[in-house]
N, C-alpha and C positions, 0 to 999 in steps of 0.2 A: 482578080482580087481575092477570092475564094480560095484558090489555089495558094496564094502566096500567103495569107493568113494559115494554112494548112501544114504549108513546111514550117512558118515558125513557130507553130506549136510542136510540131514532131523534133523539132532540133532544140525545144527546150524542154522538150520532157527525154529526149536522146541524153542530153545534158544532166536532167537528175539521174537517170540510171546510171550514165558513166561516174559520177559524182558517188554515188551511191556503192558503185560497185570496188569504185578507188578504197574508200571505205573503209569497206568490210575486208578488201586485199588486204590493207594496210592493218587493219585489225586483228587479224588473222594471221599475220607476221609479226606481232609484236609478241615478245620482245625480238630483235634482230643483235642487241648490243645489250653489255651489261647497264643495270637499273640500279641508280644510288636513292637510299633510303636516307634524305638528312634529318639528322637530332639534332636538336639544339642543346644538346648534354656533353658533358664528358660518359665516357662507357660506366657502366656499373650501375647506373641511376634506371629506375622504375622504369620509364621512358626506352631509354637507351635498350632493356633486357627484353623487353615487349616487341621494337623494333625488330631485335633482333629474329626473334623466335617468328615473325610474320617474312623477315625474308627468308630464312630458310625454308618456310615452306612455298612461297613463292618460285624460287631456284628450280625444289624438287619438281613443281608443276609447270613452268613455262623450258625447264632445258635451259640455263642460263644462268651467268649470275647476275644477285641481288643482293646488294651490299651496301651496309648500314656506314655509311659518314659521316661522324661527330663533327660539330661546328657550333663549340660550347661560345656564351658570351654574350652577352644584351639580356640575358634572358627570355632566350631563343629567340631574339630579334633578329641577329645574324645567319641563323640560320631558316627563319620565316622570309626575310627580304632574296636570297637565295633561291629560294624556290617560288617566289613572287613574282623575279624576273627571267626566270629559265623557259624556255620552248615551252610548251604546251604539247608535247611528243609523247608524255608518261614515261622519261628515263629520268626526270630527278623529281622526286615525290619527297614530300614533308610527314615526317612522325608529326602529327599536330597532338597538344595535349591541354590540360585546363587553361595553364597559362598562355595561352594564344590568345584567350579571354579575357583572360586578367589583363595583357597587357592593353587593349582596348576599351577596356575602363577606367585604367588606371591615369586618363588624362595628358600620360605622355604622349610627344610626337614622336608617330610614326612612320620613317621610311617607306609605307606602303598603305594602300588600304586594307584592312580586317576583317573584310566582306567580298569587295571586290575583284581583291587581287589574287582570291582562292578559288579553287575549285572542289567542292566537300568528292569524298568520292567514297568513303566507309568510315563505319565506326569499327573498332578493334576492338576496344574491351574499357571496364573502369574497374576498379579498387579503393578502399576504405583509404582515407588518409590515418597513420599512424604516429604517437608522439612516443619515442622512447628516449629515455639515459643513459648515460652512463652507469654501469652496476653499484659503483660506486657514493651514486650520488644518494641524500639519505630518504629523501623523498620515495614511499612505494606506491604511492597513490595520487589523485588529481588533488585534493584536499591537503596535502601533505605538502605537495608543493607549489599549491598558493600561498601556504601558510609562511613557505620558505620565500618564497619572491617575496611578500610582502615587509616580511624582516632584513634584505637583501635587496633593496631595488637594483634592476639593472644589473645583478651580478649572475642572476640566470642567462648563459649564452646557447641560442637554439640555433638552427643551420637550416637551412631549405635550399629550394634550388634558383635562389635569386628573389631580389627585392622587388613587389609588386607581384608576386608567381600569387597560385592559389593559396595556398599552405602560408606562405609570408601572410596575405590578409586573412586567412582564418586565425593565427595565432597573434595578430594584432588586436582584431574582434575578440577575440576571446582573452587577450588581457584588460581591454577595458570594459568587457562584462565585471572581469573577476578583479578590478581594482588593482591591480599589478604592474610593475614594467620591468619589463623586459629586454633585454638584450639581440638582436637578431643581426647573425650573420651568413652573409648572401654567398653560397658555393656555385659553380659549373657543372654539378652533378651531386646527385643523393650519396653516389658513393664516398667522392671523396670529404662529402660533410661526417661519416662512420667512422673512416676513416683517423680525420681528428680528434670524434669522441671516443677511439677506443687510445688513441696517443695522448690521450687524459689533455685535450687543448677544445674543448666544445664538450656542452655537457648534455644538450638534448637536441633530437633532432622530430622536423615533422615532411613528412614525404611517404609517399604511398608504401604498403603494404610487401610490395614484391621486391623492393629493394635492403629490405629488413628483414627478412621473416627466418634466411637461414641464421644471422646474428644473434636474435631473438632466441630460437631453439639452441644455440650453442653457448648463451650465456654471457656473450659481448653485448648486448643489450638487454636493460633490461624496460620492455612496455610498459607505458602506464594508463594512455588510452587511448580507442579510436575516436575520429570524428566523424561519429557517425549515428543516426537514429537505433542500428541496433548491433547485437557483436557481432563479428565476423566466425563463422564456422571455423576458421585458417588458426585461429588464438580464443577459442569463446572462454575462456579466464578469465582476458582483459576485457572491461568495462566499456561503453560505448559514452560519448560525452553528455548524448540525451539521459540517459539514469543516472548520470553526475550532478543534474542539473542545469544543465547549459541548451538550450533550447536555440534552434536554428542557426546552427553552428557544425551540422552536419553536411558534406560536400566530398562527392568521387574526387578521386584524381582519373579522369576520363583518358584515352590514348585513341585519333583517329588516324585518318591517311586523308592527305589533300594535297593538291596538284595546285602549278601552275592557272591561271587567267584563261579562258576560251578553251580548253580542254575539247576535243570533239565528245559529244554526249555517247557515240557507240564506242568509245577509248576507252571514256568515265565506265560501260557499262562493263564491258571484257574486264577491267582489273579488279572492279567493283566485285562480279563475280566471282573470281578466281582468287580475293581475300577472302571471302565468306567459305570458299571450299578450304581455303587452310583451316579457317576457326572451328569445322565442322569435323577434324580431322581428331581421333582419338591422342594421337600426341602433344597438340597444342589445348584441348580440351585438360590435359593431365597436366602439363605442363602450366597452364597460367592458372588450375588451380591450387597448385602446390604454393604457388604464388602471392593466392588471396584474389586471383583477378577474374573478374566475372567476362565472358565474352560476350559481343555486340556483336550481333548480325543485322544487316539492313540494307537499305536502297543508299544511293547515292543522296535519295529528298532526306531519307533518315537521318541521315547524317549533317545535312543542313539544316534541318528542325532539330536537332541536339544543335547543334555550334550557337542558333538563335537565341534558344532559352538561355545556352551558357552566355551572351556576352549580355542578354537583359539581366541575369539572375547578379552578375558582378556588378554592371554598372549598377544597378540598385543598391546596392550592400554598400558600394565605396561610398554613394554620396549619402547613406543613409545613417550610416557610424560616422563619417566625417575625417574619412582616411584619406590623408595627404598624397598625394600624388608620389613615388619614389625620384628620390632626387638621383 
């Protein structure tokens, strides 16, 4: 009896080290195939630019490539349910961003769980949200153009990256602080919302910081404020919405990395790693602050305890202003 109690202990702890050592092989060989990074953007958007600049340095470090594929629409639901249901391998990873949030609060059904069916694996970086114009428009200031929406209902048309996103419910909240309505139309990416404001067809748009800022400098946009507690280094000209007046209406647009469902936790750790070595890398450090984009280094738990706060911080807000669900 002794004996036989003996080998099955030996053949199950044989069992974790082969287990163990499968592993770390496997770990140790990732990547073997190229790695798709999905956005749920069209290119050009905040999101989209962020992605990008983490798989290139990813490529340079693993020998491989790692490539960014848009899969705009739902407001990035299509491309969140996408990597919801893919292997747990670490070859299709999700650009996660505010709105992964938002859409979890925002009441609608979703295709997936919001919790469960991810796997956090880093935080990459956040940014100021931005409201700029058209140059054109005559408004230079926040006060300027409440004064104008208010004479105007509805004729002010702003652009974000879809209906219920962050940026859509901050510029909700913030017209019914400021007594105004507004106009708001839902794009597939930041870019191509600039795009129609500079084709004189959208007059303001609000979206992070990194997908504005060369526009900004060249005079196709003109800023009028962040939302944000205080100015950005990137534009400190422009005004932040707390010294406007507007209080608790400041919110990052946040950009992480999150995997598939069951993820192995030494999988989560390796790539966990090896984004934090991009972020630490003098080109991307330059590069996303040219940007306005602060970078995020942390644990895989880091990145879960940010996802938390973000989806209590929205559900609070919708049901506390009384913001309708997006239809």
């Amino acid at each position: 009896m002794k004996n036989r109690c003996l080998k099955i202990v030996t053949v199950f702890f044989l069992g974790i080290l082969s287990f163990n050592a499968l592993a770390q092989s496997t770990n140790e060989n990732f990547p073997k195939k190229t790695v798709k990074l999905i956005v749920g953007y069209g290119p050009g958007g905040s999101t989209d630019l962020i992605g990008r600049a983490v798989a290139q340095g990813l490529s340079e470090i693993w020998g491989t490539s790692v490539v960014v594929e848009n899969k705009p629409g739902g407001d990035t639901i299509i491309a969140s349910e996408m990597v919801a249901k893919s292997a747990p391998d670490g070859y299709t990873l999700l650009v996660a961003n505010s709105t992964n949030a938002t859409n979890a609060a925002s009441g609608r059904k979703l295709p997936y769980d919001p919790v469960g069916d991810f796997t956090s694996i880093a935080m990459v970086g956040a940014a100021p949200n931005l409201l700029s114009v058209n140059p054109s428009f005559k408004a230079n200031n926040l006060k300027e153009l409440i004064l104008i929406a208010k004479n105007t209902p509805n004729q002010f048309s702003y652009g974000t990256v879809g209906a219920g996103s962050s940026q859509n419910l901050l510029m909700e909240y913030f017209a019914k602080k400021a007594g105004i309505q507004l106009n708001h139309i839902p794009y597939k990416s930041g870019g191509a919302a600039i795009t129609d404001i500079m084709g004189n067809h959208l007059i303001g748009i609000l979206s992070g910081v990194a997908s504005q800022e060369q526009f900004v400098k060249s005079g196709k946009l003109k800023p009028i404020v962040f939302f944000s507690e205080k100015r950005s280094p990137i534009l400190p000209n422009v005004p932040s919405i707390s010294e406007d007046g507007f209080k608790g209406l400041s919110s990052d647009y946040w950009v992480g990395i999150m995997g598939p469902p069951k993820m192995p936790q030494e999988l989560v750790n390796k790539i966990n790693t090896d984004i934090n070595t991009v972020l630490k890398s003098a080109e991307i450090q330059e590069n996303f602050k040219k940007q306005g984009v602060e970078t995020i280094s942390g644990s895989s738990k880091d990145m879960s305890t940010y996802y938390a706060k973000e989806l209590k911080f929205w559900s609070v807000l919708t049901k506390e202003l009384g913001i309708d669900p997006p239809k």
